[in-house]
N, C-alpha and C positions, 0 to 999 in steps of 0.2 A: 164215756163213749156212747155214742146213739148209733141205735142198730137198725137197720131198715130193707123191708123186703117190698120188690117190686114182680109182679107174677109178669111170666114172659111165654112164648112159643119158645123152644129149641127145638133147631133141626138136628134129631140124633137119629133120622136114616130110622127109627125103630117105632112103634106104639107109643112110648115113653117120650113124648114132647111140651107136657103142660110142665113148666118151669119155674122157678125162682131166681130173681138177683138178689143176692146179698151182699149190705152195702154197712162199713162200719165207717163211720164220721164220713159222709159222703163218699168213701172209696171201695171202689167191688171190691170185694173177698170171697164172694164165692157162688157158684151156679148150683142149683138142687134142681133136680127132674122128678118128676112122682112116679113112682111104678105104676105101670100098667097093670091089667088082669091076669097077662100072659106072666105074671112072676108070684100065681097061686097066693100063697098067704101074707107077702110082703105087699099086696098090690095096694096101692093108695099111701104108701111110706115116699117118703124124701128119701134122695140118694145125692150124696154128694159127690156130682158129677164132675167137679173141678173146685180146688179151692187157689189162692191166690196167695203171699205172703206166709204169714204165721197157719194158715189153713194148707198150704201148700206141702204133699208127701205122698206115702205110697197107702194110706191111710184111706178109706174112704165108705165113712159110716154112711149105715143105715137110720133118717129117724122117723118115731110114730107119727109125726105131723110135726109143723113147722113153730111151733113151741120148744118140741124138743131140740129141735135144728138152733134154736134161737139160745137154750141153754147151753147149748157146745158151743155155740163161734164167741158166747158172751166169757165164759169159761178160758178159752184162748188168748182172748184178749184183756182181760181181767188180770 
């Protein structure tokens, strides 16, 4: 499986708009948005703002940078 992240704008209405698409064998699985300042010590982490498929639930991690984001959706689909 090849995993692949494309940086994106989202509009979420909030500070929180520099984004990620995340794509496993060419198909989205999932959006991450970076926290802003306004979320004190989590700020500059990924949040996975929506996932897709096997990412799909009520679940919806925090990661330290898009590594570790990379180690969970690889995790999933592994």
């Amino acid at each position: 499986m090849k995993l692949g992240f494309q940086p994106v704008i989202v509009e979420t209405n909030a500070p929180d708009e520099e984004g990620c698409l995340v794509f496993a064998d060419n198909r989205l699985v999932a959006v991450l948005v970076r926290l802003s300042a306004e979320h004190g010590k989590k700020a500059g982490c990924w949040y996975l703002e929506h996932g897709f498929g096997k990412l799909d639930g009520p679940v919806h991690p925090i990661f330290t940078d898009l590594n570790a984001a990379r180690d969970w959706v690889a995790q999933r689909f592994g």
